[in-house]
N, CA, C and O atoms as a CHARMM CRD file, in Angstrom:
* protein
*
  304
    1    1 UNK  N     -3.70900 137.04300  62.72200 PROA 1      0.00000
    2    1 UNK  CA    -3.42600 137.30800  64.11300 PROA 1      0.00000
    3    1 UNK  C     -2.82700 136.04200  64.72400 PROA 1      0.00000
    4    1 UNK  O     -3.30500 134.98300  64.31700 PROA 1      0.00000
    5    2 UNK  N     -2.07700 135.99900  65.42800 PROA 2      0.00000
    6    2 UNK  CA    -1.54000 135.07700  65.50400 PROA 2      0.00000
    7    2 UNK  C     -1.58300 134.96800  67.75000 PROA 2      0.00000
    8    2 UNK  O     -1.46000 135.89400  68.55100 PROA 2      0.00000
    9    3 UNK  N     -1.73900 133.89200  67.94000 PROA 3      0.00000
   10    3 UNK  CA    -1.84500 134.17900  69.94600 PROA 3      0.00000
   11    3 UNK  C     -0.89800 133.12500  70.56600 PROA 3      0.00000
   12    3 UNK  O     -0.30000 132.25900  69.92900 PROA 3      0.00000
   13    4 UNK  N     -0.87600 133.21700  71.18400 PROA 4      0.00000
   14    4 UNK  CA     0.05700 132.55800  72.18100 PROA 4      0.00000
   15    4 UNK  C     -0.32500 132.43900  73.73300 PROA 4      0.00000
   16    4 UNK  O     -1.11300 133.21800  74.27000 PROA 4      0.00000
   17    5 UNK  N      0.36600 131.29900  74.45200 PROA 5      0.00000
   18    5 UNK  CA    -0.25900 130.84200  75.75300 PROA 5      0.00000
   19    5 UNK  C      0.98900 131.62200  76.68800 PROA 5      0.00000
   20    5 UNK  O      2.04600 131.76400  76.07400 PROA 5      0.00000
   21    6 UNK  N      0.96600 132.01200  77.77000 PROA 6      0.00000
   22    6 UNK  CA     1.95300 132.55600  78.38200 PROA 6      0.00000
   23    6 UNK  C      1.89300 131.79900  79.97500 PROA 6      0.00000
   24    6 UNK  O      0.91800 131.29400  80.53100 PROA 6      0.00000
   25    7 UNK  N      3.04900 131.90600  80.37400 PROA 7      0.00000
   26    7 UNK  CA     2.96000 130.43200  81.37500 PROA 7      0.00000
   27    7 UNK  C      3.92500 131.74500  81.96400 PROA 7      0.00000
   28    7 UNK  O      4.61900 132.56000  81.35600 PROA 7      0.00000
   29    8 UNK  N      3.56300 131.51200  83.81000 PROA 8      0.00000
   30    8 UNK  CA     4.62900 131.93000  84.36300 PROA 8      0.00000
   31    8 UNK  C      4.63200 130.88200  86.02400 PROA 8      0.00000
   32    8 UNK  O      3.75200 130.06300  86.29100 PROA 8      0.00000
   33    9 UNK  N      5.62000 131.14300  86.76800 PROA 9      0.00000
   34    9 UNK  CA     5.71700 130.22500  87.47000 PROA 9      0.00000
   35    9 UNK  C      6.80600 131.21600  88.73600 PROA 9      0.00000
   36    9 UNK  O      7.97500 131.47900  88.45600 PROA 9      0.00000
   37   10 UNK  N      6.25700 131.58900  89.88600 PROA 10     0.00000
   38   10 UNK  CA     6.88500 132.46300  91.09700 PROA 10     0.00000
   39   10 UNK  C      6.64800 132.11700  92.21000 PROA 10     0.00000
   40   10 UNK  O      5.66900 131.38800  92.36800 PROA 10     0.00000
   41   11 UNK  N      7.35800 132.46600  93.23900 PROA 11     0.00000
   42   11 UNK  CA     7.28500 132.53000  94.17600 PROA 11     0.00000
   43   11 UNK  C      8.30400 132.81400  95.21900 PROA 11     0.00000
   44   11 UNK  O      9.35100 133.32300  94.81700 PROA 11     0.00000
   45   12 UNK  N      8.15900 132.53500  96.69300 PROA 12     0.00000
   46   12 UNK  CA     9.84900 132.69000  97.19100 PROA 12     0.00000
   47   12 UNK  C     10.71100 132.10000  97.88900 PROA 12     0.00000
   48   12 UNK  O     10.35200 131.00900  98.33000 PROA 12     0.00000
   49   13 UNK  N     11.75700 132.45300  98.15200 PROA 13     0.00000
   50   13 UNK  CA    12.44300 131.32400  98.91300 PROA 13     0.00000
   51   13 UNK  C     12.70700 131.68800 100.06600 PROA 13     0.00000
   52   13 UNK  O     12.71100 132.91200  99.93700 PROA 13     0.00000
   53   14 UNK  N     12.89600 131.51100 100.94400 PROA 14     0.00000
   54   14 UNK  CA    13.17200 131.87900 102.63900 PROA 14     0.00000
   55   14 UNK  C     13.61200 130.45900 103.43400 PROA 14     0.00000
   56   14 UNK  O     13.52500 129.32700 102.96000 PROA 14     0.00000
   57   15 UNK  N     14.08600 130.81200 104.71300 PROA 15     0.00000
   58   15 UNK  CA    14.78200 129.80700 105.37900 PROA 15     0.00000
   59   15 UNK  C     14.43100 130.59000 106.51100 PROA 15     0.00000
   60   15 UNK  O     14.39500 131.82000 106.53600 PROA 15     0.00000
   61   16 UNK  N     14.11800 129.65200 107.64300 PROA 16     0.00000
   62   16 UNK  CA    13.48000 129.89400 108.65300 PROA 16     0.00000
   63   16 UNK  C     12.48900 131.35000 108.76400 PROA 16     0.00000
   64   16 UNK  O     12.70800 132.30700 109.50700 PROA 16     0.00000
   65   17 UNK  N     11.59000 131.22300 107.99700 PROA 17     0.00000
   66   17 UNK  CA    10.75100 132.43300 107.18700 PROA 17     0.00000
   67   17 UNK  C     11.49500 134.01700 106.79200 PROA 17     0.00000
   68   17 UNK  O     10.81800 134.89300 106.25500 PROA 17     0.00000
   69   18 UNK  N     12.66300 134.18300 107.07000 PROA 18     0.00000
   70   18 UNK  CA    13.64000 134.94700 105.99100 PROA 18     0.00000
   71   18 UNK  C     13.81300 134.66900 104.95900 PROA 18     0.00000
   72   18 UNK  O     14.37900 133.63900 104.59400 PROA 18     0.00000
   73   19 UNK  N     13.26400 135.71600 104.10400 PROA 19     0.00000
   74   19 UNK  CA    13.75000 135.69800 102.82300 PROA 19     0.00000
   75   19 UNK  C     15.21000 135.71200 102.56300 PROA 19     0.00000
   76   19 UNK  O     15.98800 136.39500 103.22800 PROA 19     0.00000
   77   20 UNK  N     15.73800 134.56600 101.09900 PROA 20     0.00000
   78   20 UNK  CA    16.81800 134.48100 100.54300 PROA 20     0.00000
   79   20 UNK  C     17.18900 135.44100  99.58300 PROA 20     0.00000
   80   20 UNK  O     16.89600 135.05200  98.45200 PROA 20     0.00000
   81   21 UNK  N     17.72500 136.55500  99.60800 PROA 21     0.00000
   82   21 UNK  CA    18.27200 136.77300  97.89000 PROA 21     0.00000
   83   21 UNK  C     18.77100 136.46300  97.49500 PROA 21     0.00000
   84   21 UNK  O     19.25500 135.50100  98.09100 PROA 21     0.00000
   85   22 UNK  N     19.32900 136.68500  96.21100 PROA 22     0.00000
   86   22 UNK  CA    20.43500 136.35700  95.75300 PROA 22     0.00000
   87   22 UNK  C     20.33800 134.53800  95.22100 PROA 22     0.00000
   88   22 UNK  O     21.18600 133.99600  94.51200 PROA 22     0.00000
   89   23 UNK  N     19.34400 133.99800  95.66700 PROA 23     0.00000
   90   23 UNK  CA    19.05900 132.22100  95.34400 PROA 23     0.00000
   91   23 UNK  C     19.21900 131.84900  93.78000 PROA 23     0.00000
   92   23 UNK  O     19.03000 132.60100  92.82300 PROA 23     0.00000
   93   24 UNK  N     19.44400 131.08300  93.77300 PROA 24     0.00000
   94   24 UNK  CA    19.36700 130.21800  91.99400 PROA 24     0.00000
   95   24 UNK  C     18.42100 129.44000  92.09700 PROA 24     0.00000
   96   24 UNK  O     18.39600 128.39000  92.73900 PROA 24     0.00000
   97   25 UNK  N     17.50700 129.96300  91.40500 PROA 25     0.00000
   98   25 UNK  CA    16.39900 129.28900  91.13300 PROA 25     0.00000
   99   25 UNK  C     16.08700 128.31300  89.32300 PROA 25     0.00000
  100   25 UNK  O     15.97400 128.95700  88.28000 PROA 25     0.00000
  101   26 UNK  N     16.01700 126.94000  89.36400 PROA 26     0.00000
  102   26 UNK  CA    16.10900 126.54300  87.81800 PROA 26     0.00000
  103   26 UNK  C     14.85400 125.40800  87.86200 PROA 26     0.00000
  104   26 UNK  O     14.71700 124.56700  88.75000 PROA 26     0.00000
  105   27 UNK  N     14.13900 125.55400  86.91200 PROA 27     0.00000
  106   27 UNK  CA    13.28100 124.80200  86.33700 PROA 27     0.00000
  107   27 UNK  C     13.54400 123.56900  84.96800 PROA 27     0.00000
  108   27 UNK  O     13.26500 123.81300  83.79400 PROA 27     0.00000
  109   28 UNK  N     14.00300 122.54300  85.35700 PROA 28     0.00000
  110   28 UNK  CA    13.91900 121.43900  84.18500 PROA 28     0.00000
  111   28 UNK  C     13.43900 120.27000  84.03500 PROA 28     0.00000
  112   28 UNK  O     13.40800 119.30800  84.80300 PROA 28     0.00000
  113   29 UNK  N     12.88200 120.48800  82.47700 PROA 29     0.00000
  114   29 UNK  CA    11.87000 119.44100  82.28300 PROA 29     0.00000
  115   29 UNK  C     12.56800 118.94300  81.14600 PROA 29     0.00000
  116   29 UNK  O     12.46000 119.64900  80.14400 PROA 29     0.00000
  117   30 UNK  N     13.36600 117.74700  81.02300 PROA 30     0.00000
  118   30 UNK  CA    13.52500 117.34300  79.97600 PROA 30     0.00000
  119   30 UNK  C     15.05100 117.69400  79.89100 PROA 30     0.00000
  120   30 UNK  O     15.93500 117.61900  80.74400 PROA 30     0.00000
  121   31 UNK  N     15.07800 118.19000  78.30500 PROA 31     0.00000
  122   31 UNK  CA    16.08200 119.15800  77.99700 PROA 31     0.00000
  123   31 UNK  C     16.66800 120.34700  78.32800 PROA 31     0.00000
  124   31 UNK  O     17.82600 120.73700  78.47700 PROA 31     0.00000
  125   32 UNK  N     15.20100 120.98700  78.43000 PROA 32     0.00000
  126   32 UNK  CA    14.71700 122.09400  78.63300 PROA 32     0.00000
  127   32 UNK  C     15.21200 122.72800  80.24400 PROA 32     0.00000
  128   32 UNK  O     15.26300 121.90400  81.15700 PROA 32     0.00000
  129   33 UNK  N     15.64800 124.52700  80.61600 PROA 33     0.00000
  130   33 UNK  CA    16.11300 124.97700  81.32200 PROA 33     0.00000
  131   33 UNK  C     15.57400 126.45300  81.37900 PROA 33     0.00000
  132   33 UNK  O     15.54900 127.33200  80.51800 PROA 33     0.00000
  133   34 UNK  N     15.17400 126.42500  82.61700 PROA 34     0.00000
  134   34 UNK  CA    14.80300 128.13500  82.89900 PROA 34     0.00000
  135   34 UNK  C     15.74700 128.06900  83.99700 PROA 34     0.00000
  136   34 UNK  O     16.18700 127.11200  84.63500 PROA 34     0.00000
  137   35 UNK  N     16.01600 129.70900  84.08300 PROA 35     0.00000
  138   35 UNK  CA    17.05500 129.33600  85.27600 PROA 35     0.00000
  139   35 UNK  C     16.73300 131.32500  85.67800 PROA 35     0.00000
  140   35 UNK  O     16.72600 132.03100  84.67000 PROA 35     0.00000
  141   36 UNK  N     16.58500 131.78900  86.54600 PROA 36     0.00000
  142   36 UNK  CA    16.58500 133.30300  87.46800 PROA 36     0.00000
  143   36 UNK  C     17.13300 133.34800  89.21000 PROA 36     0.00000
  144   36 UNK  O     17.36200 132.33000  89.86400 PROA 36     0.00000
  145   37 UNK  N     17.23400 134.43200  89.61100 PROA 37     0.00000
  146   37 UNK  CA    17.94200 134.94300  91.02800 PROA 37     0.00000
  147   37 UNK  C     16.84900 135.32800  91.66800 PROA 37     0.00000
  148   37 UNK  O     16.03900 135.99500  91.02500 PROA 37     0.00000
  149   38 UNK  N     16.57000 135.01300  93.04100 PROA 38     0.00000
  150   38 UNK  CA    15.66000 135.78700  93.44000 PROA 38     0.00000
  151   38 UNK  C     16.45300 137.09100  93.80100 PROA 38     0.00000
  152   38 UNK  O     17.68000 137.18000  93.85700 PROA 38     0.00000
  153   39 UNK  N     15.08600 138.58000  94.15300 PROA 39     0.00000
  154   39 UNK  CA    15.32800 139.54200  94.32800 PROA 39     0.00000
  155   39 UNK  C     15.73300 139.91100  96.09500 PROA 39     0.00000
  156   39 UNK  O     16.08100 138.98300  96.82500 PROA 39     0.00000
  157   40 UNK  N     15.65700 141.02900  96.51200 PROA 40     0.00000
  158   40 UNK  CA    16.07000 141.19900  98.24300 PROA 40     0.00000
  159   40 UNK  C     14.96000 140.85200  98.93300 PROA 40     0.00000
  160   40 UNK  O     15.04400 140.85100 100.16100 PROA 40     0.00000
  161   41 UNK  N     13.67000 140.47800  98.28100 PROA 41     0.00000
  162   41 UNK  CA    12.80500 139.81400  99.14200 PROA 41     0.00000
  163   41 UNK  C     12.74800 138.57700  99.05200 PROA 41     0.00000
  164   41 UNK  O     11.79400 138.02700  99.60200 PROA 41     0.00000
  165   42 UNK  N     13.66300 137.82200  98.39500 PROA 42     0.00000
  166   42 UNK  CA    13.26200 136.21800  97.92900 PROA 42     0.00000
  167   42 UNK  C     12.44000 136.01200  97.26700 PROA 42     0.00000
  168   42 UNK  O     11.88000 134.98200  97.64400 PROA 42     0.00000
  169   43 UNK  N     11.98700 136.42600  96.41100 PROA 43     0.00000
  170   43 UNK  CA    11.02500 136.41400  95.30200 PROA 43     0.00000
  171   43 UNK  C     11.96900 135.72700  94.36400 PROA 43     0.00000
  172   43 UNK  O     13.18600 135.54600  94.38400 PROA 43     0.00000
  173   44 UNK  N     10.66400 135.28700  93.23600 PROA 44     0.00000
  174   44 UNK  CA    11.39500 134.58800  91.90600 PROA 44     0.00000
  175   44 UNK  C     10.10700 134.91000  90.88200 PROA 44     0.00000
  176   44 UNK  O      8.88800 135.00500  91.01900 PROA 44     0.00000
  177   45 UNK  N     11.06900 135.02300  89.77500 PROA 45     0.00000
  178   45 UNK  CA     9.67800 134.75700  88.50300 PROA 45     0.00000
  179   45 UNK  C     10.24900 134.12100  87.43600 PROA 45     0.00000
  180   45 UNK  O     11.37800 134.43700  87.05900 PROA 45     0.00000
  181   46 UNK  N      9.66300 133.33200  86.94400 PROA 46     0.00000
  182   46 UNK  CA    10.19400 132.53200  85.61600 PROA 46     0.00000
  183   46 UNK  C      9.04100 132.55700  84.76900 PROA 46     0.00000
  184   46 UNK  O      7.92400 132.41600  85.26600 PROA 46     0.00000
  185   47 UNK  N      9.21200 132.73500  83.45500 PROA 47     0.00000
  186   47 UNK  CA     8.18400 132.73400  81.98000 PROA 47     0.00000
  187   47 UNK  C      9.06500 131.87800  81.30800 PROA 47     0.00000
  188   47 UNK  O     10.29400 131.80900  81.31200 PROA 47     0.00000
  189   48 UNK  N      8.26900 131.29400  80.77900 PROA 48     0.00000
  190   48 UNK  CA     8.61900 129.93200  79.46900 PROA 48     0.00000
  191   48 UNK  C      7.31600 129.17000  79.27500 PROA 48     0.00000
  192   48 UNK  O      6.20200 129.59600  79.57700 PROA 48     0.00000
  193   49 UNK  N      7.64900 127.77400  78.63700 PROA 49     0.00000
  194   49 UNK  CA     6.62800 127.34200  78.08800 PROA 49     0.00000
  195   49 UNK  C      7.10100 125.72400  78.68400 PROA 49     0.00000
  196   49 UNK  O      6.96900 124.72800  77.97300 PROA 49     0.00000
  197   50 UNK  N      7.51500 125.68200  79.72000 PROA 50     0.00000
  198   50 UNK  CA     7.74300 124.32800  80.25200 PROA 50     0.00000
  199   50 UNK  C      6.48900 124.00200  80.65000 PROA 50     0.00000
  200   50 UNK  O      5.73900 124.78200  81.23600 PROA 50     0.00000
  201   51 UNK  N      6.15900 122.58900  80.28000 PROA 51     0.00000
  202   51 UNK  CA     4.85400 121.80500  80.95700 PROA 51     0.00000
  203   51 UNK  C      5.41800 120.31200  81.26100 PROA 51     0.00000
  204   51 UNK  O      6.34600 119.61800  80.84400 PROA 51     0.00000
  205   52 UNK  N      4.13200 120.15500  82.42000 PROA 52     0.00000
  206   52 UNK  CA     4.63700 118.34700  82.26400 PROA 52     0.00000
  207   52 UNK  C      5.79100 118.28900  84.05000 PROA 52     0.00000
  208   52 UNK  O      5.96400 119.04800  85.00300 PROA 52     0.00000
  209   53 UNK  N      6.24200 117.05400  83.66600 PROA 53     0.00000
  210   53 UNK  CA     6.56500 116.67000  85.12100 PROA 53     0.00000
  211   53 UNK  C      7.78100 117.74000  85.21700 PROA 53     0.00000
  212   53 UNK  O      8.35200 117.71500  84.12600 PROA 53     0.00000
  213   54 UNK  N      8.27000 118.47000  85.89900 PROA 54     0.00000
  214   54 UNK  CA     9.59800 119.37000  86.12200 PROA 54     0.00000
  215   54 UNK  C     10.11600 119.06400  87.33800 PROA 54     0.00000
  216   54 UNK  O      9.36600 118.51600  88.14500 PROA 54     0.00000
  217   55 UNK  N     11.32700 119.31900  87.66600 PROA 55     0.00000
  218   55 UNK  CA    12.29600 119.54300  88.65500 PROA 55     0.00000
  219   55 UNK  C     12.67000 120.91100  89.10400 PROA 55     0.00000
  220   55 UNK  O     13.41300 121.53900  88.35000 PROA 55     0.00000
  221   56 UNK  N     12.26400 121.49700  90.25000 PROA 56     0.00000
  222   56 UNK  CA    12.95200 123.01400  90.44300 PROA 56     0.00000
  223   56 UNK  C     13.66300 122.61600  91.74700 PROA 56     0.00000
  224   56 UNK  O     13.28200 122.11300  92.80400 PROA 56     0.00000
  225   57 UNK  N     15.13400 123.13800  91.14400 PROA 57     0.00000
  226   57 UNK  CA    15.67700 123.51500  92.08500 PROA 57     0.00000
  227   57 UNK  C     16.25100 124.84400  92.52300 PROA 57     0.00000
  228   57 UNK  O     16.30100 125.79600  91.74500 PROA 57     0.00000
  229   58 UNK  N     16.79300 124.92600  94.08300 PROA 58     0.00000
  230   58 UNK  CA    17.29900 126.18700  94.69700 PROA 58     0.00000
  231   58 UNK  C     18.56100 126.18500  95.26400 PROA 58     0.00000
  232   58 UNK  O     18.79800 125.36600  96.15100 PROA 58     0.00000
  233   59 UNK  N     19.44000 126.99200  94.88800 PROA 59     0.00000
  234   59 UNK  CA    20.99200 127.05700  95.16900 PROA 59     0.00000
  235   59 UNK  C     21.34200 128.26400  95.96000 PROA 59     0.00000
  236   59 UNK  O     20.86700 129.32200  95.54600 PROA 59     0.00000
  237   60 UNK  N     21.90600 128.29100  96.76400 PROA 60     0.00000
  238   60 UNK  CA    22.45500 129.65600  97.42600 PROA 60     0.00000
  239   60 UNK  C     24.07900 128.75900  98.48300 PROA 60     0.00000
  240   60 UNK  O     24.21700 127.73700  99.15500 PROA 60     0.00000
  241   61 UNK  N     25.00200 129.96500  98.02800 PROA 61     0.00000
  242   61 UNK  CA    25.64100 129.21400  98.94000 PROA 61     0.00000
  243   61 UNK  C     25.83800 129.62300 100.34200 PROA 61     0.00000
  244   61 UNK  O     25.45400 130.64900 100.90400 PROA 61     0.00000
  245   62 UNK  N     26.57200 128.53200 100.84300 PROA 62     0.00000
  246   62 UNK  CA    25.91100 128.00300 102.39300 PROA 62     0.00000
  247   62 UNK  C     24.67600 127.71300 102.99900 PROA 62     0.00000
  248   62 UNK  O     24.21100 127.97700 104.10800 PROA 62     0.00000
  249   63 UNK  N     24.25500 127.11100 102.02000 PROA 63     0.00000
  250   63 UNK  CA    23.18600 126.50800 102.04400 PROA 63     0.00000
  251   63 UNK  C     23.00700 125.07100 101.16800 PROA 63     0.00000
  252   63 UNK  O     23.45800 125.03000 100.02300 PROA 63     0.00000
  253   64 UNK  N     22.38300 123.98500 101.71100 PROA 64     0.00000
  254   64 UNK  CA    22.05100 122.91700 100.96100 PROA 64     0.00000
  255   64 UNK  C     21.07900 123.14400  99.85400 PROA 64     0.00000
  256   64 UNK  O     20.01600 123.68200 100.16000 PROA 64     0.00000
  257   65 UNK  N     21.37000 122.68400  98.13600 PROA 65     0.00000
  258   65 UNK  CA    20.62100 122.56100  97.23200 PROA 65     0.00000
  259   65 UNK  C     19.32400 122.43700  97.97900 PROA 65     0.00000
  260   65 UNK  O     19.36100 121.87800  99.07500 PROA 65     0.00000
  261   66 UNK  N     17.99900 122.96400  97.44500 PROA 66     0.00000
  262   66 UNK  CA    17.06600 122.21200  97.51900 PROA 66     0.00000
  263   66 UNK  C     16.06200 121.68300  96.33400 PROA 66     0.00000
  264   66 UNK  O     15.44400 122.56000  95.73100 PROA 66     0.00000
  265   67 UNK  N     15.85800 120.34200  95.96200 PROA 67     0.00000
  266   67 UNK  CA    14.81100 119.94100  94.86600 PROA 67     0.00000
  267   67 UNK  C     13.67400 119.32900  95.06900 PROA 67     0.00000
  268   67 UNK  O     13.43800 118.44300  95.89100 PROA 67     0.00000
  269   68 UNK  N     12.89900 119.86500  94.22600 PROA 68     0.00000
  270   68 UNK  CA    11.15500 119.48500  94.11900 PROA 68     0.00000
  271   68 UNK  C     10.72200 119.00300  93.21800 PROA 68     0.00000
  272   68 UNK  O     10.82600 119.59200  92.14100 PROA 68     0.00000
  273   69 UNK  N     10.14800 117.90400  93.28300 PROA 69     0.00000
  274   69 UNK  CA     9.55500 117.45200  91.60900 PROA 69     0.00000
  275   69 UNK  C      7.71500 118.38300  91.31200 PROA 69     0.00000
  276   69 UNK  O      6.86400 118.14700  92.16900 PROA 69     0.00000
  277   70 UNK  N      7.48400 118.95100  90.60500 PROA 70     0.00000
  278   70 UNK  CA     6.30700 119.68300  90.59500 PROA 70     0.00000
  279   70 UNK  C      5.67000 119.50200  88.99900 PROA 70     0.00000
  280   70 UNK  O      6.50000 119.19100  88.14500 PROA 70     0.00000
  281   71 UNK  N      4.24400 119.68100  88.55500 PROA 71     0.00000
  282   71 UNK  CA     3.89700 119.18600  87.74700 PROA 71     0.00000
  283   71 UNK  C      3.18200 120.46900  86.96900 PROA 71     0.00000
  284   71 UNK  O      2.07100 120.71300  87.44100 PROA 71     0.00000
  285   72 UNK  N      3.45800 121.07400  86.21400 PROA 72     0.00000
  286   72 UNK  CA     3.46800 121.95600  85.88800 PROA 72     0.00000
  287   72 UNK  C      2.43400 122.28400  84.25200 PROA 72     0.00000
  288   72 UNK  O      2.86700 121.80200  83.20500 PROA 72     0.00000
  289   73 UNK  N      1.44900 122.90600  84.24200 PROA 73     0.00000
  290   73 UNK  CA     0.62100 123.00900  83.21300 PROA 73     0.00000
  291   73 UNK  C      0.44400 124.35600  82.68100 PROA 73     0.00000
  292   73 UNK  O      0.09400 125.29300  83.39900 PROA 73     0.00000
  293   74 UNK  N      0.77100 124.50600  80.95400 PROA 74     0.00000
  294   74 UNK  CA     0.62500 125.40800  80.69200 PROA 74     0.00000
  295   74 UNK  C     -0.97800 125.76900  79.97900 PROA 74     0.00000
  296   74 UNK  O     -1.98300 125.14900  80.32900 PROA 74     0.00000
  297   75 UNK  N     -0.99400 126.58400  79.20800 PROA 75     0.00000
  298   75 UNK  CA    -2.32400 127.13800  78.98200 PROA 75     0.00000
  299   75 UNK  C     -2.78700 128.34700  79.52100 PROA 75     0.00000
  300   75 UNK  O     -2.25900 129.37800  79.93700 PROA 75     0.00000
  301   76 UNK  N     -4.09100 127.85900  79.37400 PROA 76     0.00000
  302   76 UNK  CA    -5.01100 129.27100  80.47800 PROA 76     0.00000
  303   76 UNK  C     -5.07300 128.64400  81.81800 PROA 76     0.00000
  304   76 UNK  O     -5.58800 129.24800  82.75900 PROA 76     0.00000
């Protein structure tokens, strides 16, 4: 049998508490790249196995990039 750890990482984006769709949302740590859109509510979901110090950023245009440094742990 073989198991595995499953990591996920969501949430949403909004600007002046409106939700964004349509956003670029990317997670990188390293080498390493997750990258998804939020949906018509500004939602996001990303699965991978990134841990450790990360960078997410958010793209939409007409709008300024925005980046976060966040620290991110996988496991249970």
């Amino acid at each position: 049998m073989t198991s595995a750890a499953l990591w996920a990482q969501s949430g949403f984006v909004k600007s002046a508490n409106q939700p964004i769709p349509g956003a670029t949302v990317t997670v990188t740590a390293g080498a390493q790249k997750l990258t998804t859109t939020t949906d018509q509510n500004g939602h996001y979901a990303l699965s991978g196995a990134l841990t450790g110090e990360c960078s997410i950023e958010v793209r939409m245009f007409g709008f300024e990039p925005a980046t976060k440094k966040i620290e991110l742990h996988g496991g249970r």
